[in-house]
N, C-alpha and C positions, 0 to 999 in steps of 0.2 A: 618359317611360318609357325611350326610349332612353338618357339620360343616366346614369338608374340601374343601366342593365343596364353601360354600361361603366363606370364606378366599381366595381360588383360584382365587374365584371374585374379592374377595378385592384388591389382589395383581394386578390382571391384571388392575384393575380402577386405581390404583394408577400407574403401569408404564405406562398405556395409559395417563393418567392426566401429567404425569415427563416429556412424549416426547412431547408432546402437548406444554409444558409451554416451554422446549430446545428449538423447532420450532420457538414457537414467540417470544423469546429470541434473535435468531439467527438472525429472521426478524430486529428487533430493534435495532440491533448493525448495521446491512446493512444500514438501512436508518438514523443513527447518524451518523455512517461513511459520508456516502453520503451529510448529512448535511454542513458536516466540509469541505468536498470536492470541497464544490461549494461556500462556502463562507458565508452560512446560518448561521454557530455555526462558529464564529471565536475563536483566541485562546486567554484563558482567560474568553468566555463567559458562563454564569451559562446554564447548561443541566436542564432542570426542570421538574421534575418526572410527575408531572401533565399532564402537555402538551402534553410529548411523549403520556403519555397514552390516551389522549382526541385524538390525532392528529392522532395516527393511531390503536384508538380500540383497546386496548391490555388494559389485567390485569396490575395492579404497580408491581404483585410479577416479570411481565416477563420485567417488564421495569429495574426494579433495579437488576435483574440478567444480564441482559444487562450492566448495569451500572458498576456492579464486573469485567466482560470480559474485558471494555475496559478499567479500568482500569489495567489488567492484562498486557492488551498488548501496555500502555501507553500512551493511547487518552488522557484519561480524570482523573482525581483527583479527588478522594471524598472528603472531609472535615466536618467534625464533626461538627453538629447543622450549618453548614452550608449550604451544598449541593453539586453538582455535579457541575466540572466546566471541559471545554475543557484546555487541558498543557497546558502550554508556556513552550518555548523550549526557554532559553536564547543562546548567541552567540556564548560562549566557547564548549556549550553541540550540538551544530550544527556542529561547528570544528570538532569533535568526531564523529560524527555520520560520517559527509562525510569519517574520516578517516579511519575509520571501513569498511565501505561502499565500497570503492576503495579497502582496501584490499581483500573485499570477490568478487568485479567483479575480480579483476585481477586474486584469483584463480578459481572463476568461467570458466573463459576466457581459464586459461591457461588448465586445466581438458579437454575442452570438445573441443579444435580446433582440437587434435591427432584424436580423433574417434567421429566427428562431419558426419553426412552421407549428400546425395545429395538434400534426401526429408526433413532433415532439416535446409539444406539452403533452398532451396526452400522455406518452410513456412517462414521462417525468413524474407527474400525477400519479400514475402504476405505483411507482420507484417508491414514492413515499407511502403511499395506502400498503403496500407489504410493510416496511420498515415498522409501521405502526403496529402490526403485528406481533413484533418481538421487540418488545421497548423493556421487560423485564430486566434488572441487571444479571442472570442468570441465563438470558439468552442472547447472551453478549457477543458469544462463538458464531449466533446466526448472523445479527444484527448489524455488526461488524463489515463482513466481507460487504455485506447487501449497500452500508454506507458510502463504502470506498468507489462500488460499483457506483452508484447514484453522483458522486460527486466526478468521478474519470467519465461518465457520462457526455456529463455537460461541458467537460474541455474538448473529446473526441468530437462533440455538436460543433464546435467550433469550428473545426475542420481546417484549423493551425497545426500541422504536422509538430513543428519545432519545439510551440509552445507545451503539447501534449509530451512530446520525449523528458522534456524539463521535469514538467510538472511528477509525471509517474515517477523519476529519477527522486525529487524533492519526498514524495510521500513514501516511496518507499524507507528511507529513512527515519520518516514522521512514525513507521509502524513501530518502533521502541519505543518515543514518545506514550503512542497512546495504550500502550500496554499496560505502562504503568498506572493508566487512566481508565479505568472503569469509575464513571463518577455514579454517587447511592443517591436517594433520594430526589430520581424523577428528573435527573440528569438528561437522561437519553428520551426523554419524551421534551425537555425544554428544543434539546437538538434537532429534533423531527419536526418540531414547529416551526425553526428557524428554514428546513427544508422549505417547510412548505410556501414560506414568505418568498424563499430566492423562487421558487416555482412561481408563485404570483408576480415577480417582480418583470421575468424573465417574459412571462405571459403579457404586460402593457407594452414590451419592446421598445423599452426606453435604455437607451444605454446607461445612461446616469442613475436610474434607479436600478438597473439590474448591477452593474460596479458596487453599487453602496451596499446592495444586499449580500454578496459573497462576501464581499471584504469584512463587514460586520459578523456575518457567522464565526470566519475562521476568528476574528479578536474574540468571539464569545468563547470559543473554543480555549484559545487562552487564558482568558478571565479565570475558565475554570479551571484549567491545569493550575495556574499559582493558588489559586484558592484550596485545590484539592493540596496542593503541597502543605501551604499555611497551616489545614486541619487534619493534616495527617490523614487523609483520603483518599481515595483511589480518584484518577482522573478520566476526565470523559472524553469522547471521541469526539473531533466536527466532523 
């Protein structure tokens, strides 16, 4: 009896220690994300085990399980006797991405205009009346998250499980893309209008108008990235 009761212990220290280490795991991928987001970890730059773990108090075991995740889901590259480095995403693999990308807004789009309801237009509406808010290129740090929210929105409306896992899976890789992309010159206010059209398009609940309006924003999106490439500019978010 007594052996059992401490083994029971054991077990419990040990899955109390496994969620413990998940938690600051979880933490550690939030704030490399957030790193690469703002401009801190560009692409190409070494992740460095050290640091993380000096920088924000965590164990190396929760940094480098950190490190596996996002590698998982595409951030970062490990390398052998080398280390952890943020992607690069070259230009062809950017092509792909947006072309994927357009395909799953437009059947986002097209899924959810039929049986779109009133209080989700509404939010939607919300979603873009803040973004307007921070359309400066300067508050790009706010404006940013708030976009990704607005657009994972309207796939999770869909209420496609499948399609939703894809999608988050594709944009999280899309987040080095658009890092490089802060587009100047009234960029993020062209994109918030495009918002607003897929919100209007989404609101007649027409499948074929609400397809045409996703899928056009994300091309717009790329219009801009090669343009911003072409003039040496920073590129903008869809």
């Amino acid at each position: 009896m007594t052996d059992f009761r401490a083994n029971g212990s054991d077990t419990a220290q040990t899955a109390i220690g496994f969620l413990r280490t998940t938690s600051l795991s979880s933490l550690v991928q939030e704030e490399i994300v957030r790193m690469i987001l703002s401009g801190e970890l560009d692409a190409g730059a070494q992740v460095k085990e050290f640091a993380i773990s000096d920088r924000l108090g965590v164990g190396r075991s929760s940094v480098r399980e950190a490190f596996r995740a996002l590698e998982e889901a595409g951030l970062v590259r490990l390398e052998k006797n080398r280390g952890v480095f943020v992607r690069e995403i070259g230009d062809d693999e950017a092509e792909e991405m947006y072309a994927v990308r357009a395909g799953l807004d437009e059947l986002a789009g097209r899924l959810l205009a039929p049986r779109i309801t009133a209080a989700e237009i509404d939010e939607l509406r919300r979603h873009v009346d803040e973004l307007e808010a921070w359309l400066a290129p300067d508050a790009f740090a706010t404006y940013f998250p708030l976009n990704l929210r607005f657009h994972d929105r309207i796939v999770e409306m869909t209420g496609n499980r499948k399609l939703l896992v894809v999608y988050r899976r594709l944009i999280n890789e899309m987040h080095l893309l658009r890092r490089r992309g802060l587009l100047r010159g009234g960029g993020l206010l062209v994109s918030n209008d495009e918002h607003r059209s897929i919100v209007d398009a989404l609101a007649s609940r027409d499948a074929d108008t609400a397809a045409a309006a996703m899928r056009d924003h994300v091309r717009s999106g790329r219009d801009r990235m090669l343009a911003a490439v072409d003039t040496a500019t920073p590129r903008s978010a869809a």
